[in-house]
VMD Tcl script that draws the C-alpha trace (Angstrom):
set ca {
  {135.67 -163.55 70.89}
  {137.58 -160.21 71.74}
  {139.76 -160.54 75.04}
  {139.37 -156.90 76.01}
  {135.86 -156.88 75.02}
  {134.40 -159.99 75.05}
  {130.45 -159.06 74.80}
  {130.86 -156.22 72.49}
  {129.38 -153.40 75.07}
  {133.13 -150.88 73.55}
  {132.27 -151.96 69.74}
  {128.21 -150.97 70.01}
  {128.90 -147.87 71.80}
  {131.37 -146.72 69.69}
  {129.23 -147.91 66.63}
  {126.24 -145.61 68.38}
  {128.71 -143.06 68.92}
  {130.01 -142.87 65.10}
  {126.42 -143.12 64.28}
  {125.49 -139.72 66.04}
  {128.42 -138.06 65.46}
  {127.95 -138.85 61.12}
  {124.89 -137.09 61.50}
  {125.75 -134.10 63.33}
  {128.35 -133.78 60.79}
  {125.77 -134.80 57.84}
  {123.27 -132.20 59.73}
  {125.87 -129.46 59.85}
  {126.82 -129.26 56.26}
  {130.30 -131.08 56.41}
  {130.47 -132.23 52.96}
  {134.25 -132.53 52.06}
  {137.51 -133.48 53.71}
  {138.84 -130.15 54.06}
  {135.74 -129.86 56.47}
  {136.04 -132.33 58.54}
  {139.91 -131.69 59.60}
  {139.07 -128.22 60.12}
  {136.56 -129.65 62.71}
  {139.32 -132.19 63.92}
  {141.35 -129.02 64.51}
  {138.50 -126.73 66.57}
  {138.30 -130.23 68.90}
  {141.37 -130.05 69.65}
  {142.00 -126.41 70.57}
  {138.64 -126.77 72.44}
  {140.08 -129.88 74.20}
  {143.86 -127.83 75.10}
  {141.51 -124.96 76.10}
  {138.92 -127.11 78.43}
  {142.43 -128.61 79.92}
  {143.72 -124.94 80.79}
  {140.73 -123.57 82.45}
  {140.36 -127.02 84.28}
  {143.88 -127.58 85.78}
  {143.56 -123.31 86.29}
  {140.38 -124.10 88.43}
  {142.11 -127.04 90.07}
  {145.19 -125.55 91.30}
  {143.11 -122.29 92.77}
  {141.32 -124.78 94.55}
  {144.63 -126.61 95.96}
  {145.97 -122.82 97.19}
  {142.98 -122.16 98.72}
  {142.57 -125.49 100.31}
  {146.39 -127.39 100.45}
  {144.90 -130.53 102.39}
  {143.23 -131.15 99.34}
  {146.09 -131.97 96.71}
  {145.65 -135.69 96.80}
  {142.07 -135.49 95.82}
  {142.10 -132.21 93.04}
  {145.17 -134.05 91.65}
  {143.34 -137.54 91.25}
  {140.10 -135.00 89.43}
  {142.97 -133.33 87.60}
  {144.17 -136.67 86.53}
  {140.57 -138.22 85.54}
  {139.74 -134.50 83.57}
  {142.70 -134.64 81.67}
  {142.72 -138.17 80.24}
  {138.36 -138.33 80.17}
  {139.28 -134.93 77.58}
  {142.12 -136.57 75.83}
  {140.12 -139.89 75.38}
  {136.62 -138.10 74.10}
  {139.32 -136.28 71.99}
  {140.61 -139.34 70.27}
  {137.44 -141.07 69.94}
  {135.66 -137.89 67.96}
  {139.37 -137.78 65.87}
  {138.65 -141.37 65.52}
  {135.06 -141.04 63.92}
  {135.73 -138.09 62.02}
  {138.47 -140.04 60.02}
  {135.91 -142.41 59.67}
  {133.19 -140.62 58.46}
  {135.89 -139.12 55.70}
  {137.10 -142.58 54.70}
  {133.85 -143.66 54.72}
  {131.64 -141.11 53.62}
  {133.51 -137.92 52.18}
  {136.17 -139.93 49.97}
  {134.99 -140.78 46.47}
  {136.13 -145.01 45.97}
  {137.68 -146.25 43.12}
  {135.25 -146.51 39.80}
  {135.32 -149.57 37.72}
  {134.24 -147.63 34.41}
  {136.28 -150.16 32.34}
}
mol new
graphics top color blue
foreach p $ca { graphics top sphere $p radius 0.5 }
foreach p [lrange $ca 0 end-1] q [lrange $ca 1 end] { graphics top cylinder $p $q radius 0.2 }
display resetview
């Protein structure tokens, strides 16, 4: 039994969430490693880029509306690490799916 996840609910949705991702990747033609960190890379220039516009639209919201810093800095908070955490987990699935799928094991032709 796992402490921080005693019934399993983070393991089977992260198992659910490798599973879709492998074939999106399967589906798109990603067929080598070189592929797959080249998609790593586009996540996480999309990621920096969904952070700018976000904390852009967040502070033009605070300078139109200055009472509201306490509650578009708590969304500017949750945005930033919900990004950085889907971030990680695709990283996470991708290096997976090359360890798992892309890399070519050891033979035994002896």
């Amino acid at each position: 039994m796992k402490f921080n996840d005693p019934f399993g609910r983070m393991e089977s949705r992260h198992k659910l969430g490798y599973e879709s991702m492998r074939d999106t990747m399967r589906k798109s033609g990603v067929d080598s490693p070189n592929a797959a960190l080249e998609v790593v890379a586009h996540s996480k220039k999309r990621a920096f880029n969904y952070i700018m516009i976000g904390t852009a639209i967040l502070l033009m919201l605070t300078l139109l509306a200055p009472k509201s810093i306490p509650v578009t800095f708590s969304l500017g908070v949750f945005f930033i690490v919900w990004i950085i955490t889907s971030m990680r987990n695709g990283q996470r699935y991708i290096q997976r799916y090359i360890d798992e799928e892309l890399t070519v094991g050891p033979t035994n032709d002896s």
